[in-house]
N, C-alpha and C positions, 0 to 999 in steps of 0.2 A: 100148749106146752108151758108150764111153769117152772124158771130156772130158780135155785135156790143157793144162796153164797154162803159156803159154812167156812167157816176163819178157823185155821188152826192155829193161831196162837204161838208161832214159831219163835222160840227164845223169846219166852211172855211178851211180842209183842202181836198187836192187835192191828188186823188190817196192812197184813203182809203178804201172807201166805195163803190165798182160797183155793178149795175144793168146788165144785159145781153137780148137786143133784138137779139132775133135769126126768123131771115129771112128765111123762107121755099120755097117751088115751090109754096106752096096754102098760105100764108099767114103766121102771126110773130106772137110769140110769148115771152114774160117778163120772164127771168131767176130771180129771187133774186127782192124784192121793195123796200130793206132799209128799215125805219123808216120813219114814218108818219111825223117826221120832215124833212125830205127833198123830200116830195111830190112834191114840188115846180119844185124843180131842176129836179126831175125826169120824169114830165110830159113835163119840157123846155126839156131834153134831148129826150125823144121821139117824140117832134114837129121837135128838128132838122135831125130826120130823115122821117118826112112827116106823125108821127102817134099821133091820138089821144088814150089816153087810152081803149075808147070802140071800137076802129079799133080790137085789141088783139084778138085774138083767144084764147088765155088762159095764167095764167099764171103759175109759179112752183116756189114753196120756197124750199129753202133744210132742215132750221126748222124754227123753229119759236119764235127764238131768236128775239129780237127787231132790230138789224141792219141787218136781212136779211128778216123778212116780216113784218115788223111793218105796212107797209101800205099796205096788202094782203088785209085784210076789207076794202078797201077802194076801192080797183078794185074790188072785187065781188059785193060791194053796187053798181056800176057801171054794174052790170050783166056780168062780166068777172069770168069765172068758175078758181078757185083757185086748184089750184093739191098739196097736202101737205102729210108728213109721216102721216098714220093711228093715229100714238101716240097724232099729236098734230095737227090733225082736232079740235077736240069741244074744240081747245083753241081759235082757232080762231072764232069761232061763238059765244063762250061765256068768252070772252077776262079777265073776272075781275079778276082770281085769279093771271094770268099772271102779269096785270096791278098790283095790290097790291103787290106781292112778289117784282117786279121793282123799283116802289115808296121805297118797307121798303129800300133798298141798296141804291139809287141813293138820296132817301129827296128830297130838293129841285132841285136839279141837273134834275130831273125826265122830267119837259116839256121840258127844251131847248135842252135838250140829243133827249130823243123820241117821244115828242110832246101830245103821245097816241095811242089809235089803236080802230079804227071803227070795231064793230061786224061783222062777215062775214055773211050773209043769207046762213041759212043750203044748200038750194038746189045748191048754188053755189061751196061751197066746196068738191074737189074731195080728198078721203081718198085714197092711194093707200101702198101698201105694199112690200115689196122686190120682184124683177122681174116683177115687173106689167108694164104695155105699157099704154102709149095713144096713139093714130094716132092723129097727130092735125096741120093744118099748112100744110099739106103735107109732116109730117116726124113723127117717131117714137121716142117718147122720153121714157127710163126706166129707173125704181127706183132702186137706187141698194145701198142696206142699208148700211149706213156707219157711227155705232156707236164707240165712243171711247168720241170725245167732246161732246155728246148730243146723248144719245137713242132715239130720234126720229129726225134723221137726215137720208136722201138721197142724195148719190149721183146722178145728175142725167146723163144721157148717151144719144147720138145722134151721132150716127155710131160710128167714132173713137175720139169723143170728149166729154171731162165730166166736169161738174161742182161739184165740192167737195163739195159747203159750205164751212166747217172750219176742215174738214177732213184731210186737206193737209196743217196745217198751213197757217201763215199770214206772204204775202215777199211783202214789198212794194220799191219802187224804184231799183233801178240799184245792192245795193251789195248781198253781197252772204247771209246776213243775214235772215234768216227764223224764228217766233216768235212762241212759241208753244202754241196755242190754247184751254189751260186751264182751262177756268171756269170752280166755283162750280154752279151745286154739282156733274154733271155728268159725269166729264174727269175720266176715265178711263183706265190705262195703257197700259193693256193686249188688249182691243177692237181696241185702237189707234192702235196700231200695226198691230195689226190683220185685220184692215181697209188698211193700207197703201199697207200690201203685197199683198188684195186684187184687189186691184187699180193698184197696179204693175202688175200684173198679166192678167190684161185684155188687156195694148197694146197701149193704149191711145197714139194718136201722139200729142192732145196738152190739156191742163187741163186750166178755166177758173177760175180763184181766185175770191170770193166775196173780198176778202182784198189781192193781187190786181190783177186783171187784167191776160192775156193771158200768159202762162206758154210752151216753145216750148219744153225742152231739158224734160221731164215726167219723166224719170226714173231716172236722174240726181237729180231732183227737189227734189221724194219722198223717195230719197235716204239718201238724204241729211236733209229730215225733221224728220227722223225715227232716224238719227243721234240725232239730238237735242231732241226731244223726250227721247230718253232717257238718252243724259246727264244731260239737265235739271228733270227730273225725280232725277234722280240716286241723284245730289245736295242735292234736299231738303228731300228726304230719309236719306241724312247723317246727315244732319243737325238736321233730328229730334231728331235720335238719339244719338246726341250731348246732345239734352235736351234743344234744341233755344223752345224759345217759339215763340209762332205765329205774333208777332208784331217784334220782331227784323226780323223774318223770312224773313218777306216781303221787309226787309229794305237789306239783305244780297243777298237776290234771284235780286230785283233791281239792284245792282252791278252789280253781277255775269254776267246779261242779258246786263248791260251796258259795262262792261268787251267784252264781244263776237259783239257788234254792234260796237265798236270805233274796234276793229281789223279786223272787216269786211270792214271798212270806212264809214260807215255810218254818212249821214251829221247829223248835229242837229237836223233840219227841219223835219226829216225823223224819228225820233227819235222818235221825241212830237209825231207822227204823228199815231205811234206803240201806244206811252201811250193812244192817246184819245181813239182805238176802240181795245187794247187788254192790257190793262194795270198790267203791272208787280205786283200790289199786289193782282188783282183779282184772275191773273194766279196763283201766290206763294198758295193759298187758296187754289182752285181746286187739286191743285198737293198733298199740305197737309192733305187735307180732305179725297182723295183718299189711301192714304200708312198710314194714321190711322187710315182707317175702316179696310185697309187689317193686317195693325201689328195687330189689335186686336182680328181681326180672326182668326191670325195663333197662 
């Protein structure tokens, strides 16, 4: 199996956003499509490796988040059968309410971020469930549920190599810095972790990041994100109960995240880079939304 990392260049930046061709004995198949805005890029990156879109044997989202299958409907209108969590099949065949929740956050921001997302044709999309297989390509790939950012998220597995999603956090370029993977309204505390130790637990010699890229050292990695996890967690639980309100919130958690990237060395460059596909006040939400449904239930 040869995995291949094509960068789509998400709001011109580089080493953000990957897609994952994975080469089999019988044929390849698309890990992750990104967003319908960078279709472009991503059909240039599987020409440079000698494929056209309807080459595919299949492909697999981990959910269905806009920067990681925004452009699913667009390969299955292509008659490329899509493999997606059961949860969030008929969002992709019937994309509006996705699209509208998007638009109310994003306003105008909405085309040039994700351009849109084409309905998928029912027959095309594969619903699958935790431990479900496909044979495809000449290998087996399985789902292996991994909620904490998003309940309808899979991991997916091919022997001893996996693709999180956003399971595992967002590490781009060189330093030790790891961003935690927050959106509302689904992050989760308890699943996050409870995902990571699963994922520890299975052996994996190397983990493929949608945000970014091939991961060698596994258990270092999700070692180190279960760290952050819950000290960023642990922050904006104190803070709440400081009695910050949610607009300063996102303004002190910002710091905080920028506090931990300048002592990791992270460049500037790499910084913005963090902001444009995991941005620190989206995060700050998710985290706060989570520890005040849970204060309110205890």
């Amino acid at each position: 199996m040869q995995v291949d990392v094509i960068d789509l260049h998400f709001q011109e930046e580089t080493g953000a956003i990957a897609a994952f061709l994975v080469t089999g004995p019988d044929g390849r198949i698309l890990i992750e499509t990104g967003p319908e805005s960078t279709l472009d890029a991503l059909q240039e990156g599987l020409a440079s490796h000698g494929v056209k879109a309807d080459q595919l044997d299949a492909v697999f989202v981990t959910h269905i988040h806009l920067d990681h299958a925004g452009a699913a409907g667009w390969f299955a209108a292509e008659g490329v059968p899509v493999h997606v969590h059961a949860r969030g099949a008929r969002h992709l065949i019937d994309p509006g309410r996705l699209l509208e929740s998007a638009r109310q956050v994003y306003g105008d921001r909405f085309e040039p971020l994700w351009g849109g997302m084409t309905p998928a044709p029912a027959d095309k999309v594969v619903a699958m469930n935790d431990g479900d297989v496909a044979e495809v390509a000449g290998m087996t790939v399985k789902a292996v549920d991994a909620p904490g950012h998003a309940y309808h998220q899979h991991a997916f597995v091919i022997g001893d190599v996996c693709f999180p999603g956003d399971a595992a956090g967002a590490k781009l370029g060189e330093s030790a810095f790891i961003s935690v993977t927050s959106a509302p309204p689904q992050f989760n505390l308890e699943d996050t972790l409870a995902t990571l130790e699963k994922l520890d637990s299975l052996g994996f010699s190397r983990l493929f990041l949608t945000h970014y890229g091939e991961v060698k050292d596994v258990a270092g990695h999700l070692a180190d994100y279960r760290d952050a996890v819950e000290l960023n967690a642990l922050f904006i639980r104190q803070r709440i109960e400081e009695g910050m309100d949610s607009d300063t919130l996102r303004v002190a958690y910002e710091a905080f995240q920028m506090e931990q990237a300048f002592l990791a060395k992270v460049p500037s460059k790499v910084w913005q880079a963090y902001q444009t596909i995991n941005g620190t006040d989206m995060c700050a939400d998710g985290i706060r939304l989570y520890w005040e449904k849970k204060l309110a239930d205890d």
